[in-house]
C-alpha positions in Angstrom: 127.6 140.1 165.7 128.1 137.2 167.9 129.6 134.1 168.8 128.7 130.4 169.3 127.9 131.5 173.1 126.0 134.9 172.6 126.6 138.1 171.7 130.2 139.0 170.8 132.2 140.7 173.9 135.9 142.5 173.9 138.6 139.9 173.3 139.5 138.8 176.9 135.7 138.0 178.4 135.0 136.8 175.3 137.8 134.1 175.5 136.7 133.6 179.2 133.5 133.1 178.4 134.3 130.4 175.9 136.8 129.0 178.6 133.8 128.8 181.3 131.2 127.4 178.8 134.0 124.8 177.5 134.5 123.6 181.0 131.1 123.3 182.2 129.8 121.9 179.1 132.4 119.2 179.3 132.2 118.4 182.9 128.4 119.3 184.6 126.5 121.1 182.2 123.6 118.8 180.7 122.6 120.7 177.0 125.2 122.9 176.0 122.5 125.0 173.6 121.1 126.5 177.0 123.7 127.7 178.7 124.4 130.9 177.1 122.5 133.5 179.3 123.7 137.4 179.1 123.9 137.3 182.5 127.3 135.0 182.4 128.7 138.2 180.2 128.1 140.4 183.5 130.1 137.7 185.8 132.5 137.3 183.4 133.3 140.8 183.2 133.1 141.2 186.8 136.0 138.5 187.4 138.3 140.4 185.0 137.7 144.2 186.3 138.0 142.7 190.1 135.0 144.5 190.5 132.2 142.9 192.7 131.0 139.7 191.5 128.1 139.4 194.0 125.4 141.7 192.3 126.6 139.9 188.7 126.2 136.0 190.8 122.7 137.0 192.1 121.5 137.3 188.5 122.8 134.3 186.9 121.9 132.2 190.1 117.9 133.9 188.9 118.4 133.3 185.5 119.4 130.0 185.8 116.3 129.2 188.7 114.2 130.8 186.1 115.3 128.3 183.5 114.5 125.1 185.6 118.5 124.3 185.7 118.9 122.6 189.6 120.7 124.2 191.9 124.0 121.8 191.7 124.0 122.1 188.1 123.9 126.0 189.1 126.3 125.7 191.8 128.9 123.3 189.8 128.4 125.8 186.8 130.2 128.5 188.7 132.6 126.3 190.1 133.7 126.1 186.5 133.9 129.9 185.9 136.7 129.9 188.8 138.8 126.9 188.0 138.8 128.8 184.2 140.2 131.8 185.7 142.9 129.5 187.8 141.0 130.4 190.8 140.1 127.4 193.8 136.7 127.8 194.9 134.2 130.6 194.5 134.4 132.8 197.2 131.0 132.6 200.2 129.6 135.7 199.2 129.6 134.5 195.4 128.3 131.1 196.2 125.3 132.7 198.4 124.7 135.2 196.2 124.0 132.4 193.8 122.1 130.4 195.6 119.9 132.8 196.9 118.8 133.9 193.2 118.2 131.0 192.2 115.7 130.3 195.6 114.4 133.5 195.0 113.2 132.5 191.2 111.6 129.1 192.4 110.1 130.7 195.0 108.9 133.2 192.3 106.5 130.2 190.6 109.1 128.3 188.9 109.0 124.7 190.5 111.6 121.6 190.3 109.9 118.2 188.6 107.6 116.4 191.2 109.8 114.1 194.1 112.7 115.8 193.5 114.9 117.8 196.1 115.7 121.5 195.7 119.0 120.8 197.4 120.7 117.8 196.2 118.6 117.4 192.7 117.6 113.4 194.0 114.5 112.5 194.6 113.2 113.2 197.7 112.8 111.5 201.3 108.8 111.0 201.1 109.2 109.5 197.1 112.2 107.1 198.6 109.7 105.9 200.8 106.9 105.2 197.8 110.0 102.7 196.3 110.7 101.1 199.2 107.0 99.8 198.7 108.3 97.9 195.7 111.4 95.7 197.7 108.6 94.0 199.5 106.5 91.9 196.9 104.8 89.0 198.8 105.9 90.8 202.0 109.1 89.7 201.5 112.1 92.1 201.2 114.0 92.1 198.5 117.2 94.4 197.9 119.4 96.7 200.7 120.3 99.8 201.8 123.0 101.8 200.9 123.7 104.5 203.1 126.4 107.4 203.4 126.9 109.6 205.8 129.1 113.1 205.1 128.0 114.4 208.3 130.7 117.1 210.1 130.9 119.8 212.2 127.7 122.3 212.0 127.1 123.6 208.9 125.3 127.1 208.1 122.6 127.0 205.7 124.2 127.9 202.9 127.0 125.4 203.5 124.7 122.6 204.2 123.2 123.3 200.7 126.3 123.3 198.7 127.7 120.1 200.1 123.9 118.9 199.7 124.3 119.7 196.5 127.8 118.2 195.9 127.1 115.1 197.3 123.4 114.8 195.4 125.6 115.5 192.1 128.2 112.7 192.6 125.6 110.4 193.3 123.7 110.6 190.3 126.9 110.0 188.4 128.0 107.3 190.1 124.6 105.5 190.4 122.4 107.3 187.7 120.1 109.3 187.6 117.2 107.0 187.7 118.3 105.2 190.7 115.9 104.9 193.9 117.9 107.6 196.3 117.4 110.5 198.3 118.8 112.6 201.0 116.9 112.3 203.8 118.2 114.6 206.6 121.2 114.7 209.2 123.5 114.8 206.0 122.6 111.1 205.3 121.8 109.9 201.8 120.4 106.6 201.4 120.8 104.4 197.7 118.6 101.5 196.9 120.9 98.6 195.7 120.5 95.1 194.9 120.9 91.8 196.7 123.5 90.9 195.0 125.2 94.1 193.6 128.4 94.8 194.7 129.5 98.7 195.8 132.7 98.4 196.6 133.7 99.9 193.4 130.9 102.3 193.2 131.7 103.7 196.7 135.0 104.1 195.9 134.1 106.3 193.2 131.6 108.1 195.0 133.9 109.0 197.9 136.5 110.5 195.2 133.6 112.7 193.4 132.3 113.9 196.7 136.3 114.9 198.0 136.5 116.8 194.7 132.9 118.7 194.7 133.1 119.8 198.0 136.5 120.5 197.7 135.4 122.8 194.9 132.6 124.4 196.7 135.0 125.2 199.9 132.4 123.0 201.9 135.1 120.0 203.1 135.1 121.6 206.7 131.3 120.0 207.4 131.9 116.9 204.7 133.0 113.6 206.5 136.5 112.5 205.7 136.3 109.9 204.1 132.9 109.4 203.4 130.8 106.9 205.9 129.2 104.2 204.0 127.9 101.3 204.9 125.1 98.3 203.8 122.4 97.2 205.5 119.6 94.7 204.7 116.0 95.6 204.6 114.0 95.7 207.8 111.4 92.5 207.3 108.3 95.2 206.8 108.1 98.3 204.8 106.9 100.3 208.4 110.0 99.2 209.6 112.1 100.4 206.5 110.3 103.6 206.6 111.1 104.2 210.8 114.9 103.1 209.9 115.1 105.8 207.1 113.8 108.1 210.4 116.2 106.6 212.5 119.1 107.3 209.5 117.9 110.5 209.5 118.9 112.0 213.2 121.4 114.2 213.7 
């Protein structure tokens, strides 16, 4: 027998199960038919016995990599699990664990769509560079640049990833998904806007989205506080645009 989410589980996973999959549905998860994996049973049940939830997290982070979900979908996903059992933030171990399944199935043969960045899901540096080709039309520039800095203290590698990935995930919400962006190193992010288009708003709403991810993901000791942003107009040559983007880029 078995439910909307998979196969039927004793009352109390089951109902945390359905808890989890309501939360991330409604809140990151992008097509609710896939995200039912048995692997979510074993996490589930691990949370409720307090037994250890690492062995359970490096599944799901591999059955999720093996699905093609990114790794902030991935990463939000279990965010969700803990705020449905009134818990913060998942715990480091957890979040590595998770993490490091999921690299191990890309690495496996599994790849992410072509320009786009393991880490925050955007498009990456070298692909931001293609559409910069396209603000210069008659060699004259057209549109600015965005940038944001979350840069703080000195972030392992695993922490670096989930605030990647928590700052990668608010902007795609705030700007869309098809927006000319990237992260392009040094914890700076860079957003193609228009002459004319005003962000005041929009980085308003970014900054909140970011404070609640990384708050999530227990990464706000290596996020700046508030957010850096600034605009700047396009260099007069897209060689110049591509050595600021360089000079952005620097630690």
């Amino acid at each position: 027998m078995t439910t909307e989410t998979g196969p039927l589980l004793p009352a109390q996973p089951s109902r945390l199960l359905e808890r989890w999959r309501h939360e991330s549905v409604a809140s990151v998860w992008r097509r609710p038919s896939d995200w039912y994996h048995p692997a979510a049973d074993d996490l589930a049940v691990a949370l409720l016995l307090d037994d250890d939830p690492v062995p359970a997290a490096a599944r799901l982070g591999g059955a999720r990599g093996e699905s093609g979900v990114g790794i902030a979908e991935t990463i939000d996903d279990l965010a969700c699990l803990y705020r449905a059992t009134s818990r913060s933030q998942p715990p480091l171990d957890v979040l590595r664990a998770l993490c490091t399944g999921w690299a191990d199935a890309q690495a496996g043969g599994v790849t992410l769509p072509l320009g786009l960045d393991a880490g925050s899901g955007l498009p990456s540096a070298d692909y931001l560079r293609l559409r910069l080709m396209e603000c210069y039309p008659d060699d004259v520039p057209t549109g600015r640049l965005l940038v944001v800095d979350v840069a703080a203290g000195v972030p392992d590698a695993l922490s670096r990833l989930a605030r990647s990935a928590a700052v990668g995930a608010a902007l795609r919400e705030v700007f869309g998904a098809a927006r000319a962006m990237a992260g392009i190193g040094g914890g700076a992010f860079v957003v193609l806007v228009g002459d004319d288009e005003d962000t005041d708003e929009a980085v308003a709403r970014l900054r909140r989205r970011v404070d609640e991810r990384v708050l999530a993901l227990g990464v706000e000791r290596v996020t700046r506080h508030p957010l850096r942003c600034w605009v700047e107009p396009l260099p007069p040559t897209h060689e110049c645009a591509v050595r600021r983007l360089t000079q952005l880029a620097r630690p």
